[in-house]
Every structure is written in C-alpha cells, then in structure tokens.
C-alpha positions as CSV (number, residue, x, y, z in Angstrom):
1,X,-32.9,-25.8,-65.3
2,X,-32.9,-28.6,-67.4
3,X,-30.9,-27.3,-70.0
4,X,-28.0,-26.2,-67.4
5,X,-28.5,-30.1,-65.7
6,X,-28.3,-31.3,-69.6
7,X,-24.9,-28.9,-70.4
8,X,-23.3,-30.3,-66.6
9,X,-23.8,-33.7,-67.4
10,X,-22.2,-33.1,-71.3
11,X,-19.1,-31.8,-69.7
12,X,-19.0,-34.1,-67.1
13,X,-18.7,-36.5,-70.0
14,X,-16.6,-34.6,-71.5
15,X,-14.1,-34.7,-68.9
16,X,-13.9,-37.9,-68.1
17,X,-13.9,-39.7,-71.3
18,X,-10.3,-37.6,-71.7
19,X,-7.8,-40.1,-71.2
20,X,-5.5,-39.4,-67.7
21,X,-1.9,-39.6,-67.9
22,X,-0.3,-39.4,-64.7
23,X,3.0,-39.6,-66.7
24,X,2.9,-36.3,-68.6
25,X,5.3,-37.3,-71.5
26,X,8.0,-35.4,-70.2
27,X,8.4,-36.8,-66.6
28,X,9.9,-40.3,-67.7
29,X,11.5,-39.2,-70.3
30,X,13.8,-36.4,-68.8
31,X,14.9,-39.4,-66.8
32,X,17.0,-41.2,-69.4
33,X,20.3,-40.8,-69.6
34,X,23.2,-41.8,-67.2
35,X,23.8,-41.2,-64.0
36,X,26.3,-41.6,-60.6
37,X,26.4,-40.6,-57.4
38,X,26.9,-41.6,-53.8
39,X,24.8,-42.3,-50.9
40,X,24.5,-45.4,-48.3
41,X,22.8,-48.5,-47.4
42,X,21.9,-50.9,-44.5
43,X,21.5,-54.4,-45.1
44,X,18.6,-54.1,-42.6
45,X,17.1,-51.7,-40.1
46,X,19.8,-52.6,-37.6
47,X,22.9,-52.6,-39.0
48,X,25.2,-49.1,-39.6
49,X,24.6,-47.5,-43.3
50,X,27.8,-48.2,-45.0
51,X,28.8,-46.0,-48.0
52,X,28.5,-46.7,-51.3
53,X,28.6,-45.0,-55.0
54,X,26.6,-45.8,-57.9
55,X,25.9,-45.5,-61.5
56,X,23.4,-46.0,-63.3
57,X,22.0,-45.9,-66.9
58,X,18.1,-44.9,-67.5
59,X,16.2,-46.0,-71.0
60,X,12.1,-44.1,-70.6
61,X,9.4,-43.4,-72.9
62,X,6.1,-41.2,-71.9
63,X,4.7,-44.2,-70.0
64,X,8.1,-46.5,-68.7
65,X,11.4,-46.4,-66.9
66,X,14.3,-49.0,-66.9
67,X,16.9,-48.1,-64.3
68,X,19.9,-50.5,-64.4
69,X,22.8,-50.3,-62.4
70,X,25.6,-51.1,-59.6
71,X,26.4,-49.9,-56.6
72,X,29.5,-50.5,-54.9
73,X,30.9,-50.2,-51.1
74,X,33.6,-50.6,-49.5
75,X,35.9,-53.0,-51.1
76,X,33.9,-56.4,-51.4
77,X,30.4,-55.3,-51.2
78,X,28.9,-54.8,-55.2
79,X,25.1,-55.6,-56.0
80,X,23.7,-55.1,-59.7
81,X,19.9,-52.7,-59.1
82,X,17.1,-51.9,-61.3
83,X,14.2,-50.9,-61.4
84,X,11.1,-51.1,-64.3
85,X,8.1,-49.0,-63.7
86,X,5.1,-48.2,-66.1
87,X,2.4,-45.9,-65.5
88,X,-1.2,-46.9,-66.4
89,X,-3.5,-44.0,-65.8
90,X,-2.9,-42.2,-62.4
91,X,-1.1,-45.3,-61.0
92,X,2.7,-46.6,-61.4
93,X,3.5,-50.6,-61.1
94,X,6.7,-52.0,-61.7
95,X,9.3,-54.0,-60.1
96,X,12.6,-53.4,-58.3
97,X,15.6,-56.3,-58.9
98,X,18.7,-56.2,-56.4
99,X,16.9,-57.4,-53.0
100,X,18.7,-60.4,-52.0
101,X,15.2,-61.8,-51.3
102,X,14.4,-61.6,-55.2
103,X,12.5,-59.5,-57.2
104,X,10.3,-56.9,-55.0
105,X,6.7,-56.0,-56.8
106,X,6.5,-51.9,-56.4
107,X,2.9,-50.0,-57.0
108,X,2.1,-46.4,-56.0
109,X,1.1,-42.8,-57.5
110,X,3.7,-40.1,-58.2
111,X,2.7,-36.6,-56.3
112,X,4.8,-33.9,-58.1
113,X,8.4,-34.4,-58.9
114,X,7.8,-37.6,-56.0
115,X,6.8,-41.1,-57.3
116,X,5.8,-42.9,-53.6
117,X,5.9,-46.3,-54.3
118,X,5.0,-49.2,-52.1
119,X,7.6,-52.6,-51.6
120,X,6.3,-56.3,-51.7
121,X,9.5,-58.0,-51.0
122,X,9.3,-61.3,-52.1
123,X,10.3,-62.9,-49.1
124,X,10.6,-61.4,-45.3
125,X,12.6,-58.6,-44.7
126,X,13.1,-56.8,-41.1
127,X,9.9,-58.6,-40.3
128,X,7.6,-58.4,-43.0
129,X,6.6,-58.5,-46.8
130,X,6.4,-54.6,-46.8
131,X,8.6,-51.4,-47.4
132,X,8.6,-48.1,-49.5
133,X,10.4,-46.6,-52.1
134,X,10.6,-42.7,-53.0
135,X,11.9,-41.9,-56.4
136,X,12.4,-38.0,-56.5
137,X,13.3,-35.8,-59.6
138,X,15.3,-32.8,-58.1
139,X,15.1,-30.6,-60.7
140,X,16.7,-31.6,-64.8
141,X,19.9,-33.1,-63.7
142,X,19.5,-34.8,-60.4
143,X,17.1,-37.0,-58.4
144,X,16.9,-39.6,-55.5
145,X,15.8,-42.7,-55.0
146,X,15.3,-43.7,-50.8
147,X,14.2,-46.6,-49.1
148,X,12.7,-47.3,-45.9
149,X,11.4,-49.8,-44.3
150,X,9.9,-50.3,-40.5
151,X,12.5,-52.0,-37.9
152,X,10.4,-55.0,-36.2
153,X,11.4,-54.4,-32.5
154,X,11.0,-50.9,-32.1
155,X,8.3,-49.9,-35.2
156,X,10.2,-46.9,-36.3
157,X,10.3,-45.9,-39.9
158,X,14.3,-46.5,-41.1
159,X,15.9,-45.3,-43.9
160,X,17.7,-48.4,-45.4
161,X,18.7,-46.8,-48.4
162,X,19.5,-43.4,-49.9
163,X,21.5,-42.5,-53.1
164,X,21.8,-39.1,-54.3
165,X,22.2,-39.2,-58.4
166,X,23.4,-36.1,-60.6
167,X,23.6,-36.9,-64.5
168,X,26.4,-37.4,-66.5
C-alpha cells in the first residue's frame, strides 16, 4: 500500500509540475494572416444592426494575437478595431481597442476552436461595465468574432456585433 500511495503521489507530481498551455502552439498562430469579410453591428442593444465589411490583418506567436483592423458601413460610418490577447496558462487576458468608451479589458478561457472572453468596458455601455466577446476559429481559413451584451430594460442577451471573416 505504501509503495502504490508513494508511486500516486510521484505522478501526481509529475503531472503537475508539466507546464499547461492552453494555447497549443498552433491555435494563435494559424490565426495570422489577413483577413475580410462582412457582418453587422449595433451601436447599442436598441438600435437596428447596420451592415458593415471588414478587414483585418493578424500578427500571433504560440502565446499572442494582434488583430488590427477597420470596419466600414454604410457610407460615413468607419471605426479602426483591435484586439491583443495573450494566454498565460489556461487563461487568455488582453484588450479590445475600437469601443467609443475606450479601451475594453477582455479575460476568459478558450473551450475548443471558442475563446469566450469577458468585456470591462471602460465606461457604461447599455447599462453597465460588462459584455462578452466570442472569438471562433471555423476551421483553417475562417473564424468569427461576436459580441453581446445584455439590453438594460428588458435583460435579454443581444448580439451587438457579428462579423464573419474568411482569409485572404
């Protein structure tokens, strides 16, 4: 018994002293590159999504992601977006510039192909400091990035934001 106690706890050690990686090299990195696409936004939970289409360029390592970019809709509306995100053991931190509130703090885990991140806007927006952010991977040469956000009045989860990407 003591021995099987003693060869449990040795693995145990084992295990954990391996370092964790929640950003296996290769999920960052196969997001670099340059990319467009179209999707919509709301300037908040109220208003109708207008239309818009982006681009964007993507520089990543094993551990970081730089999204810069633009999105344009209609004729007059333009807003410069990115997004820096670095993952530190099985969580993601990072921040997300474009709000017209100023830079938003982001934090969350990635599930899968999913990184869920959480919004800290840096001023009120439909009611509060808080919203989320999904950045998806669908499959080598696409992903999405949504926003939503919970309308004040009603408490119902809105989508302010989608944009579907495909690489260039």
């Amino acid at each position: 018994m003591p021995i099987r106690l003693c060869l449990t706890a040795a693995l145990a050690t084992l295990l954990l002293a391996q370092p964790i990686h929640a950003a296996e090299p290769g999920f960052f990195a196969s997001m670099a590159g340059k990319w467009s696409g179209n999707g919509s936004f709301r300037v908040n939970t109220k208003a109708p999504a207008v239309s818009v289409s982006c681009s964007f360029a993507a520089k990543a390592s094993s551990v970081t992601l730089a999204l810069d970019g633009n999105c344009q809709g209609m004729v007059l509306i333009s807003r410069s977006i990115g997004v820096r995100l670095k993952a530190e053991g099985q969580r993601y931190g990072g921040t997300y510039i474009g709000s017209r509130t100023g830079p938003a703090a982001l934090s969350g885990r990635r599930r899968g192909d999913v990184l869920n991140l959480g919004i800290r806007w840096a001023k009120p927006v439909n009611g509060d400091h808080d919203a989320e952010m999904r950045v998806e991977k669908l499959g080598q040469n696409a992903m999405r990035i949504v926003t939503i956000d919970r309308d004040a009045t009603t408490g119902r989860s809105v989508i302010t934001a989608q944009v579907d990407l495909k690489r260039n």
